[in-house]
PyMOL Python script that loads the backbone (N, CA, C, O; Angstrom):
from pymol import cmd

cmd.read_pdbstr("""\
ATOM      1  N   UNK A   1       0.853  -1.177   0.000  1.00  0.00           N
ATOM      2  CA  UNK A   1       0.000   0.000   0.000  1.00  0.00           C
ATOM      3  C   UNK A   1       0.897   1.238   0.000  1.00  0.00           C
ATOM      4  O   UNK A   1       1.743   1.355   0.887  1.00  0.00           O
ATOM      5  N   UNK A   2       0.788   1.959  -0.737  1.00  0.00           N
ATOM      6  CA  UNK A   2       1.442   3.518  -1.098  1.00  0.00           C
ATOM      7  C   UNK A   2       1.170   4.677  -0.186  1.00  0.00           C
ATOM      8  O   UNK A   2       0.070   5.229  -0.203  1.00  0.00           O
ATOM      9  N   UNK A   3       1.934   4.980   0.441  1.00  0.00           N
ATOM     10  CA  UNK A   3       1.694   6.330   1.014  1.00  0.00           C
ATOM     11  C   UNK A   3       1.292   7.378   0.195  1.00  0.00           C
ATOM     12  O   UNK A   3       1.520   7.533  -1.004  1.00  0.00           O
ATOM     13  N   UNK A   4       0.558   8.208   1.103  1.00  0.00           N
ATOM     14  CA  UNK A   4       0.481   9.907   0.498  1.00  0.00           C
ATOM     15  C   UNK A   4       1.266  10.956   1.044  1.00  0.00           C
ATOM     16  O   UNK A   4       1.777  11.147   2.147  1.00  0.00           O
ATOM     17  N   UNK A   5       1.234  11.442   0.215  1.00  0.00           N
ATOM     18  CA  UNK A   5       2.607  12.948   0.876  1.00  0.00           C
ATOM     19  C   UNK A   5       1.601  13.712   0.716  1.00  0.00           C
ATOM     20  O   UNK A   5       0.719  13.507  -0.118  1.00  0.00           O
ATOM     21  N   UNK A   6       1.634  14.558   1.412  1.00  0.00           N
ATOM     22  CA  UNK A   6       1.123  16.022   1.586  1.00  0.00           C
ATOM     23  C   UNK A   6       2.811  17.192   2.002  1.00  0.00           C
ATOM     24  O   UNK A   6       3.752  17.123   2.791  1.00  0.00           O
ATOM     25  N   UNK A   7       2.415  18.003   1.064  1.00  0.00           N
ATOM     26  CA  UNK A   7       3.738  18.936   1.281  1.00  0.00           C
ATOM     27  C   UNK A   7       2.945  20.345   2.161  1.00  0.00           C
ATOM     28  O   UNK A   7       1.918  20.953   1.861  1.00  0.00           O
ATOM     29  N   UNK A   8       3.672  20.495   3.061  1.00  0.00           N
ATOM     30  CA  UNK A   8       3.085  21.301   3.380  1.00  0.00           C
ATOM     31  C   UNK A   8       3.475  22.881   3.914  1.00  0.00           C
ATOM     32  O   UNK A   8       2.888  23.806   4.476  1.00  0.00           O
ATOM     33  N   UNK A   9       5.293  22.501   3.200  1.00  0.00           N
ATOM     34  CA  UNK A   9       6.224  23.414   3.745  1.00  0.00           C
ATOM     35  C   UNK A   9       6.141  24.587   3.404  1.00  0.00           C
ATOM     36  O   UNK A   9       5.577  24.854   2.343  1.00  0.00           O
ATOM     37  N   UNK A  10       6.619  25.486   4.122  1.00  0.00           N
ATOM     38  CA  UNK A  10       6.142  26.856   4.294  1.00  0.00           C
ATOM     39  C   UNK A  10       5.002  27.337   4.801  1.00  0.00           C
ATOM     40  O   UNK A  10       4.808  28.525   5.061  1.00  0.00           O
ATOM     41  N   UNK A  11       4.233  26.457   4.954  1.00  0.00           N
ATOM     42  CA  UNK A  11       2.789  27.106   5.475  1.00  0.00           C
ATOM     43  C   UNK A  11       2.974  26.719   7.599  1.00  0.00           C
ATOM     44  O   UNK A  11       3.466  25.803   8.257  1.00  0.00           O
ATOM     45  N   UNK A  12       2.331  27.889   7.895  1.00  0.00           N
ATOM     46  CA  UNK A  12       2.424  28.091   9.282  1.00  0.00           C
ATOM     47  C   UNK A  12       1.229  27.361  10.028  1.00  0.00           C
ATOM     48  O   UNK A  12       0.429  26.887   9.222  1.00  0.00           O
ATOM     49  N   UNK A  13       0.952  27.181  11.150  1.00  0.00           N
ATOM     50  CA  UNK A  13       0.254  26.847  11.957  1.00  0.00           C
ATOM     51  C   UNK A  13      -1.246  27.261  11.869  1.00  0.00           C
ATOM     52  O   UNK A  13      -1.208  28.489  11.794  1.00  0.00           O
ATOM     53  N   UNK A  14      -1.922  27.053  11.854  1.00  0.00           N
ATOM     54  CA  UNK A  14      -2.405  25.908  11.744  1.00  0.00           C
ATOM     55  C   UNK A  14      -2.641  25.118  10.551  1.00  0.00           C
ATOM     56  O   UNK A  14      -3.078  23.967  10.529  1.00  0.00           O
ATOM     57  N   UNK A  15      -2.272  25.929   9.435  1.00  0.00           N
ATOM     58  CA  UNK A  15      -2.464  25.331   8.119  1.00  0.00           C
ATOM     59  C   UNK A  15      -1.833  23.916   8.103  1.00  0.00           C
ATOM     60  O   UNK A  15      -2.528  23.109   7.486  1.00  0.00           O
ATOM     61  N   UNK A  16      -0.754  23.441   8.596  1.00  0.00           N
ATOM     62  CA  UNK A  16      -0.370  22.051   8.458  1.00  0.00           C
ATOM     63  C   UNK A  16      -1.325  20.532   8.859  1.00  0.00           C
ATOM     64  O   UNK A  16      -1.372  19.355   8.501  1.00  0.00           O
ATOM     65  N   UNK A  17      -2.100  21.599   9.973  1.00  0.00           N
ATOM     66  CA  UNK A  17      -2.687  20.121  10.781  1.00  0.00           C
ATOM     67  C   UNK A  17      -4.242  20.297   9.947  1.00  0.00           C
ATOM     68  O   UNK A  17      -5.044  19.367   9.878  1.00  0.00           O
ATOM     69  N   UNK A  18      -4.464  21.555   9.393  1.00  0.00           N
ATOM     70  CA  UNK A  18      -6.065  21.721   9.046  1.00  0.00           C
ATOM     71  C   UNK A  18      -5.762  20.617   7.336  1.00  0.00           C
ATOM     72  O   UNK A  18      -6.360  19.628   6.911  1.00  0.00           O
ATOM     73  N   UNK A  19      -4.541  21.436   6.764  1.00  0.00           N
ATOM     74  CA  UNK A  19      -4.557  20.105   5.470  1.00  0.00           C
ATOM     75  C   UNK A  19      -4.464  18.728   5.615  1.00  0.00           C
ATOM     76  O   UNK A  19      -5.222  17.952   5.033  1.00  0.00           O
ATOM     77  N   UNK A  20      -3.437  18.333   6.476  1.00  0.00           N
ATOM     78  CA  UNK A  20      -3.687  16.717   7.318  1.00  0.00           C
ATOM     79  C   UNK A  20      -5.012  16.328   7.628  1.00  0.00           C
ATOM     80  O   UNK A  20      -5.482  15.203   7.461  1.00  0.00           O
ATOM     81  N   UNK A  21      -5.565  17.282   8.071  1.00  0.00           N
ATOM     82  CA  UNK A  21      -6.753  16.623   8.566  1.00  0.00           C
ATOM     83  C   UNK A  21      -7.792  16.175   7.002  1.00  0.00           C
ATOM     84  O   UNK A  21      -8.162  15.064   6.623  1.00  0.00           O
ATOM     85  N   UNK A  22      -7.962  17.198   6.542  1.00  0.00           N
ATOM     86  CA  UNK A  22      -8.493  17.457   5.007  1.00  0.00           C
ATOM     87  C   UNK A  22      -8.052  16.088   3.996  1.00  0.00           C
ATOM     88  O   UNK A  22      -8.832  15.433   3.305  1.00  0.00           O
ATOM     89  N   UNK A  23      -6.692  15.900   4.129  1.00  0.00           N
ATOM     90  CA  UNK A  23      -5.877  14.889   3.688  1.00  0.00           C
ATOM     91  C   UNK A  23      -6.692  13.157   3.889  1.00  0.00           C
ATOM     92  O   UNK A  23      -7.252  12.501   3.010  1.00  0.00           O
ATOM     93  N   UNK A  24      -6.558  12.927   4.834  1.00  0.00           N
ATOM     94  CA  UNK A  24      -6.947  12.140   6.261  1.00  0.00           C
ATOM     95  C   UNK A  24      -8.423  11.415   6.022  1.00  0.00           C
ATOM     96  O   UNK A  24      -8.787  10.270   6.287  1.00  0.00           O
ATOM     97  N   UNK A  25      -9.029  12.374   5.503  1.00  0.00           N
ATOM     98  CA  UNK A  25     -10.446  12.328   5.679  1.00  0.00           C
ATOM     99  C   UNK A  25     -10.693  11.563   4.294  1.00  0.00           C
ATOM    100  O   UNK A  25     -11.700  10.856   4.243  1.00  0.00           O
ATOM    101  N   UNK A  26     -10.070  11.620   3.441  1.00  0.00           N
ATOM    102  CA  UNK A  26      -9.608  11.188   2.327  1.00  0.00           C
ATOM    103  C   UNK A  26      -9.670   9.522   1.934  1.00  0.00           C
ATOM    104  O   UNK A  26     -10.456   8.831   1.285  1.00  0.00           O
ATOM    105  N   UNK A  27      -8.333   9.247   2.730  1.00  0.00           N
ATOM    106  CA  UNK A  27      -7.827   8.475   2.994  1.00  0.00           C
ATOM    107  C   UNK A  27      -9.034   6.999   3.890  1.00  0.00           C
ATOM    108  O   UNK A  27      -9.906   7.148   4.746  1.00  0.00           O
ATOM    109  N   UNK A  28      -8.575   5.812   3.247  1.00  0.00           N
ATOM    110  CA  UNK A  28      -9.312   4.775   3.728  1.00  0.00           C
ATOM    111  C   UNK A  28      -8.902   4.345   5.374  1.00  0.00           C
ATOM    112  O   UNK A  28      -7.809   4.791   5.723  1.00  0.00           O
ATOM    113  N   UNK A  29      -9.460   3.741   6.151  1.00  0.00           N
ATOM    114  CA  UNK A  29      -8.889   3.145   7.251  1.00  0.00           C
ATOM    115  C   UNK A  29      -7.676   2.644   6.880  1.00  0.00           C
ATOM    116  O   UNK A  29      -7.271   2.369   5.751  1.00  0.00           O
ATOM    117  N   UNK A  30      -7.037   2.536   8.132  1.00  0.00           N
ATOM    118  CA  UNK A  30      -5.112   2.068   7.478  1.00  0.00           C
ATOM    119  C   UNK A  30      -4.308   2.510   6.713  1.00  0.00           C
ATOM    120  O   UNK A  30      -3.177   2.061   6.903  1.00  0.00           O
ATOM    121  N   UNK A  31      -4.411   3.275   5.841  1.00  0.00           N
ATOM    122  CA  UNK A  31      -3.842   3.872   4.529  1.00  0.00           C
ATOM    123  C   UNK A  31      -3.028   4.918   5.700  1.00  0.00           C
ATOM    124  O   UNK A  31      -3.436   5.152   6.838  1.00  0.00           O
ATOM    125  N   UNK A  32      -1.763   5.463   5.053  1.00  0.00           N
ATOM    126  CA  UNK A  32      -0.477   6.172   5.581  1.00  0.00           C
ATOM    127  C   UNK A  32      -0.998   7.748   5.089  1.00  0.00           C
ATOM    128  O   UNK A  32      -1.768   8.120   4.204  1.00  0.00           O
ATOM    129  N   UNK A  33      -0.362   8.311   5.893  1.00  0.00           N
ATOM    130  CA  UNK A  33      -0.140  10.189   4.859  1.00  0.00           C
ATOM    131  C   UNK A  33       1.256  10.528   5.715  1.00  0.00           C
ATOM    132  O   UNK A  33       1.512  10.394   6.912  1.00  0.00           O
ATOM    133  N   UNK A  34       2.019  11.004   4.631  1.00  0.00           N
ATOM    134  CA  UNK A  34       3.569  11.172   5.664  1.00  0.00           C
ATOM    135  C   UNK A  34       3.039  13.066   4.816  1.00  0.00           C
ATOM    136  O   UNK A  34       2.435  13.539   3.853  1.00  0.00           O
ATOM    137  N   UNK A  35       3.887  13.517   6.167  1.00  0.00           N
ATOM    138  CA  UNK A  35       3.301  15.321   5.798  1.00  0.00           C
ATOM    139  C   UNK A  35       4.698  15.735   6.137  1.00  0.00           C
ATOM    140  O   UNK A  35       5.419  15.139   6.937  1.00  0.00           O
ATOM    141  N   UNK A  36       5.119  17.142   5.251  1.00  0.00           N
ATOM    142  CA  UNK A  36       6.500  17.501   5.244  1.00  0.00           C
ATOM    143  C   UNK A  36       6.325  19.085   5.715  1.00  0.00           C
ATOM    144  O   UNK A  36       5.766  19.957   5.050  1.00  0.00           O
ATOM    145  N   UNK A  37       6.802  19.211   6.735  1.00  0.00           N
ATOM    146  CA  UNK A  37       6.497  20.601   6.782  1.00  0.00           C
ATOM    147  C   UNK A  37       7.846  21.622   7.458  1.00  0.00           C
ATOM    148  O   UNK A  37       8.810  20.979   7.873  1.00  0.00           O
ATOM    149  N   UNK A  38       7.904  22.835   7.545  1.00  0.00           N
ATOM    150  CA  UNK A  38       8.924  23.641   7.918  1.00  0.00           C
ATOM    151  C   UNK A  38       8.415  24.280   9.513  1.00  0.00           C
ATOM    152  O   UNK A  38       9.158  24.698  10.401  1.00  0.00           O
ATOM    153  N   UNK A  39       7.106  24.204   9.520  1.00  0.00           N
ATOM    154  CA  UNK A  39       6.903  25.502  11.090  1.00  0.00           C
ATOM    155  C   UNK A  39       7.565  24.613  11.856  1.00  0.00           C
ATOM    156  O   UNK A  39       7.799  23.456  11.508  1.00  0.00           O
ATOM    157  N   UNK A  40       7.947  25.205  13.112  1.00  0.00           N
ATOM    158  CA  UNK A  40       8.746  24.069  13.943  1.00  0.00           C
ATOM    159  C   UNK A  40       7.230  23.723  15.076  1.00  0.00           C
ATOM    160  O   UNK A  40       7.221  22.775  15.862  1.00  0.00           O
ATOM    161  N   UNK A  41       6.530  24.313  14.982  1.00  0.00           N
ATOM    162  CA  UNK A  41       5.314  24.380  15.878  1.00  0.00           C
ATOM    163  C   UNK A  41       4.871  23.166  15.368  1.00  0.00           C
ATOM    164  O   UNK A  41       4.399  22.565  16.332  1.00  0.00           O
ATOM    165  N   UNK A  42       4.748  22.332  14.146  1.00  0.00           N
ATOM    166  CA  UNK A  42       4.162  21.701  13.559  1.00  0.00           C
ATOM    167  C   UNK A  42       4.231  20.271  14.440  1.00  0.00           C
ATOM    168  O   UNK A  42       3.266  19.510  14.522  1.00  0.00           O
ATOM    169  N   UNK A  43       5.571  20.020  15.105  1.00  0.00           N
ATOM    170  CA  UNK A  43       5.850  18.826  15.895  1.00  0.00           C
ATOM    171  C   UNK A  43       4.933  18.763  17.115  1.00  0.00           C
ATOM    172  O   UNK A  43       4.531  17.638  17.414  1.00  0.00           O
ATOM    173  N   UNK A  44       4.527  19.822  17.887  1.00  0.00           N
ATOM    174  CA  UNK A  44       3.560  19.623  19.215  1.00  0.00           C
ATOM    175  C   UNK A  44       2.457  19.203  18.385  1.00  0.00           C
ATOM    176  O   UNK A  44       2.010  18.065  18.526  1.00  0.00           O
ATOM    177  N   UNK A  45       1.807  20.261  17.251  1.00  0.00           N
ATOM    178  CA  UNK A  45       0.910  20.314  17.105  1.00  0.00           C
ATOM    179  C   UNK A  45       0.364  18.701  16.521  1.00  0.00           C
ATOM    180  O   UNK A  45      -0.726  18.208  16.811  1.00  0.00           O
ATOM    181  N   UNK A  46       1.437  18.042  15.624  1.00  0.00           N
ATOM    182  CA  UNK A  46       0.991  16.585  15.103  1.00  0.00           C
ATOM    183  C   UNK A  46       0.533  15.730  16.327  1.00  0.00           C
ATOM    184  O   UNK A  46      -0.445  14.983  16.319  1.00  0.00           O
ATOM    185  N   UNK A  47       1.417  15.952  17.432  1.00  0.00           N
ATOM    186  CA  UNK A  47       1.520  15.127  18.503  1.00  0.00           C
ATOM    187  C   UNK A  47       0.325  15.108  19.217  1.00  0.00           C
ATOM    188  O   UNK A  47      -0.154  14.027  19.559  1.00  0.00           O
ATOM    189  N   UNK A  48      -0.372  16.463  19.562  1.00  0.00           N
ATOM    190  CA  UNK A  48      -1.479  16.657  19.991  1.00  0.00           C
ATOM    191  C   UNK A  48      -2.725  16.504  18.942  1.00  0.00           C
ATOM    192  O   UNK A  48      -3.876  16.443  19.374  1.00  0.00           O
ATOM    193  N   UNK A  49      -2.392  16.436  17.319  1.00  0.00           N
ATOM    194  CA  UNK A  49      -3.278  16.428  17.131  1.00  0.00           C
ATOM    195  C   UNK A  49      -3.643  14.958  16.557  1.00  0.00           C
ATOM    196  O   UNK A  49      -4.806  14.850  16.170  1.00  0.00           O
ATOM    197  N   UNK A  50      -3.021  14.090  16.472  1.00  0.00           N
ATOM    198  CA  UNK A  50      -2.978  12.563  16.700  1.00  0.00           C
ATOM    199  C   UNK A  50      -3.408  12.120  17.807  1.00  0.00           C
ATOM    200  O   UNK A  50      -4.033  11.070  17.659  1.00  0.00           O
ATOM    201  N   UNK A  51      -3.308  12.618  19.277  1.00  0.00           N
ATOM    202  CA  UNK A  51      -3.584  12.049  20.112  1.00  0.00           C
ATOM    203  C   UNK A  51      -5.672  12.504  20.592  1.00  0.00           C
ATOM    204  O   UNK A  51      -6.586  11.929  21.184  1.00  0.00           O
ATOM    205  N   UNK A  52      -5.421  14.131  19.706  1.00  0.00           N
ATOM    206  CA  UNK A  52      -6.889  13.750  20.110  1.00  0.00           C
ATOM    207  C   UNK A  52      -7.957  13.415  18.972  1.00  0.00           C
ATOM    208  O   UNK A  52      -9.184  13.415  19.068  1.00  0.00           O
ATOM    209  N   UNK A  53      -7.222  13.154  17.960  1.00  0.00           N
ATOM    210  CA  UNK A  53      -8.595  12.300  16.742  1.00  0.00           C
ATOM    211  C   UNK A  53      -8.047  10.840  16.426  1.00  0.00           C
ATOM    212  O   UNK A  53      -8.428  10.315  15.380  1.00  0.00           O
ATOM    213  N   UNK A  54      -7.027  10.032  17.408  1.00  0.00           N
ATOM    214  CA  UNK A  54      -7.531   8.793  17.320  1.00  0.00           C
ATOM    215  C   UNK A  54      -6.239   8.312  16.402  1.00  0.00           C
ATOM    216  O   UNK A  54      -5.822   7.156  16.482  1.00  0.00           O
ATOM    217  N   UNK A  55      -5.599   9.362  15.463  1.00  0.00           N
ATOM    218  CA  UNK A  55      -4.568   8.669  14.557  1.00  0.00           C
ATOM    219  C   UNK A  55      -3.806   8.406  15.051  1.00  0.00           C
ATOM    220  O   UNK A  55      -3.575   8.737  16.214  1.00  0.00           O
ATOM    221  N   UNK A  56      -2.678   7.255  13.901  1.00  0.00           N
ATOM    222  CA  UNK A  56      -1.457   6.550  15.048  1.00  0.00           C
ATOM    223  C   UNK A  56      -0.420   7.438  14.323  1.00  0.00           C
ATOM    224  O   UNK A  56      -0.239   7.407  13.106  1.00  0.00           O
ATOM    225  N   UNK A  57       0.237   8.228  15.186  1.00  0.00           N
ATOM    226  CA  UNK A  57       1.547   8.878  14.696  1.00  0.00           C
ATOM    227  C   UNK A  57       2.831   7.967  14.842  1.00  0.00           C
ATOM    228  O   UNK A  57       3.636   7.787  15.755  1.00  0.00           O
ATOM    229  N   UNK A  58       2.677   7.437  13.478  1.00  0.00           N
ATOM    230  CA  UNK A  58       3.629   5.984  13.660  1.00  0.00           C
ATOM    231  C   UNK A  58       5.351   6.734  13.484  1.00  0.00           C
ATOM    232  O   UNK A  58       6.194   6.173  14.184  1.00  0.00           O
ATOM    233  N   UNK A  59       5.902   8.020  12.541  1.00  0.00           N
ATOM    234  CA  UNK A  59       6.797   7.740  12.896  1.00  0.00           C
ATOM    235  C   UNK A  59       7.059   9.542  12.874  1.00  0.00           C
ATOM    236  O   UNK A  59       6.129  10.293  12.580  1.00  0.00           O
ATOM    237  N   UNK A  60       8.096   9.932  13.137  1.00  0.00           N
ATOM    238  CA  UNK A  60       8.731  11.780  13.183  1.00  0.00           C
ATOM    239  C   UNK A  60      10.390  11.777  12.686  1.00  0.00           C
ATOM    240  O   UNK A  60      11.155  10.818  12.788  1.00  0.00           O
ATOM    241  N   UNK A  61      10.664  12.931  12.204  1.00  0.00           N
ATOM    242  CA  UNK A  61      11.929  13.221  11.933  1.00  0.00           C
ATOM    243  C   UNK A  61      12.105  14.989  11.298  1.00  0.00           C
ATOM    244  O   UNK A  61      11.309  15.835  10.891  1.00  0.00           O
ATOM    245  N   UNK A  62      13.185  14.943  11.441  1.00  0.00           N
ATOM    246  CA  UNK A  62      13.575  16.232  10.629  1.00  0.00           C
ATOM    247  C   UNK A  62      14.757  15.557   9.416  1.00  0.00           C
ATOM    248  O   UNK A  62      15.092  14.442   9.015  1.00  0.00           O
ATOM    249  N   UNK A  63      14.956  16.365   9.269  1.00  0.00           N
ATOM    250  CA  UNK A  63      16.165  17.076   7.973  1.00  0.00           C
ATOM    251  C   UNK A  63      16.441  18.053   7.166  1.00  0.00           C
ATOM    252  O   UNK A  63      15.802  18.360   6.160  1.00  0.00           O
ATOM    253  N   UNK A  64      17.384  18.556   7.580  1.00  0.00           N
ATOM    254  CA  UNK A  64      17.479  19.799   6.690  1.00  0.00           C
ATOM    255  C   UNK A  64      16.240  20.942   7.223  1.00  0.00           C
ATOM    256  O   UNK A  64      15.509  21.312   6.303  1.00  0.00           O
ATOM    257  N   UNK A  65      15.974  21.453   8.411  1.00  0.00           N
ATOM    258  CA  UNK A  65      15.180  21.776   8.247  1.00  0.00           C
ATOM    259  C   UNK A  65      13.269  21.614   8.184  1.00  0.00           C
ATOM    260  O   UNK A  65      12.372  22.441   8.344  1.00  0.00           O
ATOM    261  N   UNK A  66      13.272  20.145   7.876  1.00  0.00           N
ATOM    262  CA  UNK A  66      12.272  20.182   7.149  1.00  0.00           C
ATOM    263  C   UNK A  66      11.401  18.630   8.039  1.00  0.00           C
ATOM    264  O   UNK A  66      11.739  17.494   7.706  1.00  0.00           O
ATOM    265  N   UNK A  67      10.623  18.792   8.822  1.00  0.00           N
ATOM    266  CA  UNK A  67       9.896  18.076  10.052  1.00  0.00           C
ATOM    267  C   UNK A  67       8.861  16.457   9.156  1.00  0.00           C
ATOM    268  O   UNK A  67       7.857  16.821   8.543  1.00  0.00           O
ATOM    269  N   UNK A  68       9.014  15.629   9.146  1.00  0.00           N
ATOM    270  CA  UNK A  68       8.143  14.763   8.173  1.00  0.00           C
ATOM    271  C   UNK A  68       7.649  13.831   9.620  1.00  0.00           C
ATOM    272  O   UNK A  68       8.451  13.609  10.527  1.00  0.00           O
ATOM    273  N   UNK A  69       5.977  13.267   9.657  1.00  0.00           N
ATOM    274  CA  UNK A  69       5.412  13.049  10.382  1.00  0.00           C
ATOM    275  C   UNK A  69       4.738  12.084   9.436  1.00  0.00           C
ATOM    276  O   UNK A  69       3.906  12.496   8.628  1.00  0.00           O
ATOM    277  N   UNK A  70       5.183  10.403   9.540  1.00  0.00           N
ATOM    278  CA  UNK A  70       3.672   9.359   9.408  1.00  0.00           C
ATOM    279  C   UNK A  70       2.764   9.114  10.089  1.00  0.00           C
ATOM    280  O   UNK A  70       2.854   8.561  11.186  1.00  0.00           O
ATOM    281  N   UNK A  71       1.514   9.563   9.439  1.00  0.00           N
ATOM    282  CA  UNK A  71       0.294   9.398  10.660  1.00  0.00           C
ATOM    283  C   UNK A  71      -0.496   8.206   9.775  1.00  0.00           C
ATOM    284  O   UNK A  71      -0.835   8.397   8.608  1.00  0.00           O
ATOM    285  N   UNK A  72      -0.735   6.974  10.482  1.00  0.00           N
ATOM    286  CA  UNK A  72      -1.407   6.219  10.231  1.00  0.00           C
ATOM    287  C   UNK A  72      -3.509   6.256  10.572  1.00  0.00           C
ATOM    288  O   UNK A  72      -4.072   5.986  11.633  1.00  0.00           O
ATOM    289  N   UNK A  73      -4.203   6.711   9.152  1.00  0.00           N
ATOM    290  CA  UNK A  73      -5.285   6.718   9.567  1.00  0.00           C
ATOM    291  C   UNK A  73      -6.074   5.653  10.182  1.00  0.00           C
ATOM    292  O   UNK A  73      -5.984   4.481   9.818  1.00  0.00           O
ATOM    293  N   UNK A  74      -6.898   6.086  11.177  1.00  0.00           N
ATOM    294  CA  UNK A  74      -7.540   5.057  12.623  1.00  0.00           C
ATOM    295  C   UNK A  74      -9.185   5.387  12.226  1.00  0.00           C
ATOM    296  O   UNK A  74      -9.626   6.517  12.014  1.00  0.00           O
ATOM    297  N   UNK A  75      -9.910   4.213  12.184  1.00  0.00           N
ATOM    298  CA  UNK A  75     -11.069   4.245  12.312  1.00  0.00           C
ATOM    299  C   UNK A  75     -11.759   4.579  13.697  1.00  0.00           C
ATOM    300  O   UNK A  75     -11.626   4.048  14.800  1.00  0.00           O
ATOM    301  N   UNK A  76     -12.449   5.514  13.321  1.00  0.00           N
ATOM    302  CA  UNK A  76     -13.413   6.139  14.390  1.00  0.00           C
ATOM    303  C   UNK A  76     -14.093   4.990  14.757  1.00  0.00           C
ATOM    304  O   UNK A  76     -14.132   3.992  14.038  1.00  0.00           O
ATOM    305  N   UNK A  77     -14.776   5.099  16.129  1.00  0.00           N
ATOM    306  CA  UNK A  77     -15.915   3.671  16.410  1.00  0.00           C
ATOM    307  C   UNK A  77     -17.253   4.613  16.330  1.00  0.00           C
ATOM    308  O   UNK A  77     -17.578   5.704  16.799  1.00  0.00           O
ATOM    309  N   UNK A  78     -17.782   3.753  15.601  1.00  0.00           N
ATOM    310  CA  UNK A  78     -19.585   4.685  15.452  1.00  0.00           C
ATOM    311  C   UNK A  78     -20.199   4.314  16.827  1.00  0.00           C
ATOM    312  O   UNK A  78     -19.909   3.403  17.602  1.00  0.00           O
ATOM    313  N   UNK A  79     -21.112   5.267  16.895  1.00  0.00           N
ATOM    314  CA  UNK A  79     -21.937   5.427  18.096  1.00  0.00           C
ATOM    315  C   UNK A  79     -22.742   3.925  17.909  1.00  0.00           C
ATOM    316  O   UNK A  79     -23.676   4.023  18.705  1.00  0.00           O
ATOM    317  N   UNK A  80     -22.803   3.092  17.498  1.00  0.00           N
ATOM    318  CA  UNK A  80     -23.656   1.946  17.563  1.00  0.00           C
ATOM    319  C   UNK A  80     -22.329   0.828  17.800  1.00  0.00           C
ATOM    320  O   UNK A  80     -22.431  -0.373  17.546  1.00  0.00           O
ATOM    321  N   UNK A  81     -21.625   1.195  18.102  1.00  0.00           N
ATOM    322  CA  UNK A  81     -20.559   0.127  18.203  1.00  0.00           C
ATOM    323  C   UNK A  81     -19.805   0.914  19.810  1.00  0.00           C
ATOM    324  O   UNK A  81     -18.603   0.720  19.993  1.00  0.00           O
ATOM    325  N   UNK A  82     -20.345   1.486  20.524  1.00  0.00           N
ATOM    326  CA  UNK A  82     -19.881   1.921  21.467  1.00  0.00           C
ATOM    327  C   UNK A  82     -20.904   1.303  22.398  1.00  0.00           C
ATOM    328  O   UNK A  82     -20.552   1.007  23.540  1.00  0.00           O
ATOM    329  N   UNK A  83     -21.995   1.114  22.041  1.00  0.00           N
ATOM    330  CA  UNK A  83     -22.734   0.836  23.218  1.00  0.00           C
ATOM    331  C   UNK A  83     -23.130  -0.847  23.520  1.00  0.00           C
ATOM    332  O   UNK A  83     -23.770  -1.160  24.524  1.00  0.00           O
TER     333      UNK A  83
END
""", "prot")
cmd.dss("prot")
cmd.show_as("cartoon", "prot")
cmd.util.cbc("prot")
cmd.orient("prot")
């Protein structure tokens, strides 16, 4: 299965996590999105924003500058499967 890139460098806060998300939504259960970005804010913000919609932030790095984040998309549980 093929990842998706989303580039997202140069763009500031919150624009990184609002296109991820946009991205994301996209994307089937399980399917990857690795996102490349420059804000340095972008690292809390993946972290927090993986932890509160459920995705698995499987891996992080820099280089050069430049912050890359695999977030593995997570199926939501529907309200009929909660109860």
């Amino acid at each position: 299965m093929a990842e998706t890139i989303l580039d997202v460098k140069q763009m500031k806060c919150p624009l990184p996590v609002l296109r991820a998300n946009r991205a994301l939504r996209a994307l089937a259960d399980g399917e990857t999105l690795r996102v490349l970005a420059t804000d340095r804010a972008s690292v809390n913000d993946f972290k927090i924003f993986c932890r509160e919609t459920g995705h698995a932030l499987l891996a992080t790095g820099e280089q050069d500058g430049v912050f890359s984040f695999l977030i593995r998309k997570q199926s939501r549980p529907t309200p009929e499967a909660a109860s």
